[in-house]
C-alpha positions in Angstrom: 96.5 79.4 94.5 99.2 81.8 94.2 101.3 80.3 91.3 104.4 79.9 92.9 104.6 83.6 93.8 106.5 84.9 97.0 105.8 88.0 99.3 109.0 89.1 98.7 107.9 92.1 95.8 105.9 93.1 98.8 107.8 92.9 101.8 110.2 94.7 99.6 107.8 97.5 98.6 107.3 98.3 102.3 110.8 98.3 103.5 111.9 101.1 101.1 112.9 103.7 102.8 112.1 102.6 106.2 114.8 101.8 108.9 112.3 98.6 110.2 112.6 95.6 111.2 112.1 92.9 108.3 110.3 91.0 110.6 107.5 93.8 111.1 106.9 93.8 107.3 106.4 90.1 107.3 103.9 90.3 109.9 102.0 93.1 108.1 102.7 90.9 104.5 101.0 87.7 106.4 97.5 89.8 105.8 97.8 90.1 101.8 95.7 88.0 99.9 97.0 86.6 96.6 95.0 88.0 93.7 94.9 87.1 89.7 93.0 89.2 87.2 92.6 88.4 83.4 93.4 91.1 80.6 89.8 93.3 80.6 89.2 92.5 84.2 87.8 95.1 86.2 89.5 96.0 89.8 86.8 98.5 90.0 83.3 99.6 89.0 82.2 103.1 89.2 78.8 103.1 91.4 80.6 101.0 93.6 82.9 101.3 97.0 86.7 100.8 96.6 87.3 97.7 99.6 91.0 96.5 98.6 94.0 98.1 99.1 96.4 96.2 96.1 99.4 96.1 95.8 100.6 95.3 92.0 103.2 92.7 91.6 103.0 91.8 87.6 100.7 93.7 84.9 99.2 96.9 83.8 96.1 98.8 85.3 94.0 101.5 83.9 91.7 104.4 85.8 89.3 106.1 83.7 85.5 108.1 84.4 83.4 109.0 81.9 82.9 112.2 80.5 79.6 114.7 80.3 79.2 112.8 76.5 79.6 109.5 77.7 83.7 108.9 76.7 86.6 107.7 78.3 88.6 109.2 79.9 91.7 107.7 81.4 92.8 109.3 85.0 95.5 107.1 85.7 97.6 104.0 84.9 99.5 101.7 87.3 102.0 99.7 86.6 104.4 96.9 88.4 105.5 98.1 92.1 102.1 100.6 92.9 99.8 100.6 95.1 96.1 100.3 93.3 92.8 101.8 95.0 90.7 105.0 94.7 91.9 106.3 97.6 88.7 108.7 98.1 86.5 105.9 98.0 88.7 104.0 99.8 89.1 105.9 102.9 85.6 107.6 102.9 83.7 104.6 102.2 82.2 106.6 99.0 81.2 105.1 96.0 83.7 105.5 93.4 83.5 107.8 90.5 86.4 105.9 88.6 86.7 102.8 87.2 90.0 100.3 87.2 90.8 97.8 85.1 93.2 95.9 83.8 95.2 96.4 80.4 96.6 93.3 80.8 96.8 89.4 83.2 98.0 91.1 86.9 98.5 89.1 89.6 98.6 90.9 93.0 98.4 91.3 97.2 95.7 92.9 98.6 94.0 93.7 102.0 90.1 95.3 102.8 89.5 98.1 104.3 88.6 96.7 107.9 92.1 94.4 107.7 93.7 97.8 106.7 92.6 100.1 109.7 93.4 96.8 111.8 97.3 97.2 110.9 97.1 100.8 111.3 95.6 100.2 114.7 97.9 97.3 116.0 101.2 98.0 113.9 102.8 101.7 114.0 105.2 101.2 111.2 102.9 100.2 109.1 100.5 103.6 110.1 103.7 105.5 108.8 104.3 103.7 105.7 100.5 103.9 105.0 100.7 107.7 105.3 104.0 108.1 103.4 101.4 106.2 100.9 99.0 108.7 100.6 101.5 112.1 101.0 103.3 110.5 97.2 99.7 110.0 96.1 98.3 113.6 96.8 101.7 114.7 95.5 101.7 113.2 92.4 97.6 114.0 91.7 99.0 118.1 92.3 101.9 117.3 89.9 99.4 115.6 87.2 96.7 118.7 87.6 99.0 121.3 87.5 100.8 119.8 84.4 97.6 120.2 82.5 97.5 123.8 82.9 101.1 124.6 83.0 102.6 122.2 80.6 102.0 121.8 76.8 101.1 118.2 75.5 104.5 117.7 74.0 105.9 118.0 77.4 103.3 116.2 79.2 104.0 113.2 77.0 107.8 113.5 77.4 107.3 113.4 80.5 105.0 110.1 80.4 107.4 108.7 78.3 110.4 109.4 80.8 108.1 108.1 83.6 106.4 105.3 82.6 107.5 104.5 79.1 106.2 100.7 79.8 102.6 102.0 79.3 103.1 102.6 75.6 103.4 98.8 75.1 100.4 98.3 77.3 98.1 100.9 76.6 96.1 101.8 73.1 97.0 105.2 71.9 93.8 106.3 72.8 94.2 105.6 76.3 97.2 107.8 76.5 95.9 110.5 74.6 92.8 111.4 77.0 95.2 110.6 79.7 97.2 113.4 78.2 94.8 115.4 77.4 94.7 115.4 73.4 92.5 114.0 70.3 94.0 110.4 69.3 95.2 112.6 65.8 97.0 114.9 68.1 98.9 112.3 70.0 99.9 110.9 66.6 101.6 114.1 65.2 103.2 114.8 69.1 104.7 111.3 68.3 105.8 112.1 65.0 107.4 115.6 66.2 109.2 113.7 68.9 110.6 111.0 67.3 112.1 113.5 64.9 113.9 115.2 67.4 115.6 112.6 69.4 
């Protein structure tokens, strides 16, 4: 059951931006399965293939691979308002390297894959809205990659923490420190040092 929660977040989501008809998006929400995780839940394994396309009404969401030793490392986090799915696996029906779980209860809309490329097919709007998906996705991955090489860790933490500051009441500290980069020790004395200053 779906707890008493609307499409509305949804229908919302999709109309942002976009001079379409309300109607259209409430056509393309009709597809979206309800969905309810538990804290620890997994969205997705690594070994397997990404097959929902979710859309993240309430809760916190966690990416992470494992390293060459065997650790976590967190890729990504995903909070109220995203769109969750490994888009790689997703699109070329690869088995995913990353995992995604869930930091805390989410509840959620989703489509598969085949009810995706249906929409695309049968719906134009929702073809563009789909791409305009993807461009902030690839955008944001550049922004993330190239902040690891051209940014220190205090400014890619400020910059978490103008972003996303939600996380830090979600997350462990260790989470956001491979995220960012840095030891768990590290992250402590950036935290210090930043709290200092502002």
């Amino acid at each position: 059951m779906q707890s008493g929660m609307t499409k509305g977040k949804l229908i919302d989501f999709f109309n942002q931006g976009n001079n379409v008809s309300p109607v259209i998006y409430q056509q393309i929400a009709e597809h979206f399965t309800y969905k309810k995780l538990a804290k620890g839940d997994f969205q997705l394994l690594a070994g397997k293939v990404c097959n929902e396309y979710l859309f993240l009404e309430n809760g916190y969401m966690r990416a992470f691979v494992h390293d060459t030793e065997g650790k976590e490392v967190t890729t990504n986090f995903y909070i109220p308002g995203e769109m969750v799915f490994e888009v790689s696996s997703f699109f070329k029906r690869d088995k995913s390297k990353e995992n995604i779980h869930t930091l805390s209860e989410c509840e959620g809309w989703f489509i598969t894959f085949a009810q995706l490329n249906e929409l695309f097919h049968s719906i134009p709007e929702f073809r563009d809205f789909g791409r305009s998906i993807l461009v902030q996705g690839f955008s944001g991955l550049k922004s993330r990659t190239l902040s690891m090489i051209t940014e220190t860790a205090e400014q890619r933490y400020a910059e978490l923490l103008k972003s996303n500051p939600e996380i830090f009441q979600h997350a462990p500290l260790k989470h956001i420190a491979s995220f960012l980069g840095v030891t768990d020790t590290s992250l402590s004395r950036i935290r210090k040092d930043f709290a200092k200053k502002h």
